[in-house]
C-alpha positions in Angstrom: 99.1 110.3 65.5 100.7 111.5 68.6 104.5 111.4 69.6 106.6 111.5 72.3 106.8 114.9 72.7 103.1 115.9 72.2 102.5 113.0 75.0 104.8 114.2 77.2 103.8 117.9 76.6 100.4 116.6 78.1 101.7 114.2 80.8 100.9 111.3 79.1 102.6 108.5 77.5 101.7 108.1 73.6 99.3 104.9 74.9 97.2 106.9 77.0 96.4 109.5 74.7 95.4 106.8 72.2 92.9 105.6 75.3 91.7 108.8 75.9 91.4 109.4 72.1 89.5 106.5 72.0 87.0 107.5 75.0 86.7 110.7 73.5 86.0 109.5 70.4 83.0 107.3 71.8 81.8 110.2 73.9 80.7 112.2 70.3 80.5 112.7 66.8 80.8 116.0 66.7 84.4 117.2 65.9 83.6 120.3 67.6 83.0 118.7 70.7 86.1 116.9 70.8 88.8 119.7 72.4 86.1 120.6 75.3 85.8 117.1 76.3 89.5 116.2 75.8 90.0 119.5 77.8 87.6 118.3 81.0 89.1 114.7 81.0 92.5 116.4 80.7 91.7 118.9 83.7 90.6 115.4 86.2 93.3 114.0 85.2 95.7 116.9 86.0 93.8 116.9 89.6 93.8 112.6 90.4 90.0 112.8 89.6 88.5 109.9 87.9 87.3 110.4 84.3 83.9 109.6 84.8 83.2 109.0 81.6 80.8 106.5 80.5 82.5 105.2 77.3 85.2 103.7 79.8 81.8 102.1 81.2 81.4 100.5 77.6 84.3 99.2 77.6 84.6 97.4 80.4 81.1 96.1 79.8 82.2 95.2 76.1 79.0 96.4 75.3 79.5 99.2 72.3 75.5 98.8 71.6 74.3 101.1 75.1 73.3 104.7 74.0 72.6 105.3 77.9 74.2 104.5 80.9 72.4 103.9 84.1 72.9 103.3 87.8 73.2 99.4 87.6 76.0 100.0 85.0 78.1 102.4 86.6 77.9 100.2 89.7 79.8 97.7 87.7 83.1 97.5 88.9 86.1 98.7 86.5 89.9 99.4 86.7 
C-alpha cells in the first residue's frame, strides 16, 4: 500500500491515492497501462482539471456492468 510519505510525495493524502488507484484500476487491465494513466490523472490534478475519467462515472452511477460511457451518462451529475 501507500504511506504517508509516498502520498505526500504526490500531493495526496493516503485516501486519495487509494481513489485514484481504484479509478485506475477500473480504467484497464493492462499493468502496463497503469503508470501512463496514473501519470495523466496525476498531471489534471497537479493543474485543478477534472479527471474526466469515466470509471468515476461508474461509480457514481453504481453501475460496474457499462463497458461504454455515453452522453446521457456523463450528463449525470457527480461530486
Amino acid at each position: 500500500g501507500m504511506n504517508k510519505r509516498g502520498a505526500d510525495s504526490l500531493g495526496l493524502t493516503p485516501a486519495q491515492v487509494s481513489t485514484l488507484a481504484s479509478i485506475i484500476d477500473e480504467e484497464t487491465n493492462a499493468d502496463s497501462d497503469r503508470p501512463n494513466i496514473a501519470s495523466v490523472y496525476l498531471n489534471r490534478l497537479a493543474i485543478g482539471m477534472p479527471l474526466q475519467a469515466d470509471p468515476t462515472v461508474k461509480f457514481a452511477l453504481r453501475n460496474f456492468a457499462l463497458r461504454r460511457i455515453y452522453e446521457k451518462q456523463l450528463l449525470t451529475p457527480s461530486p
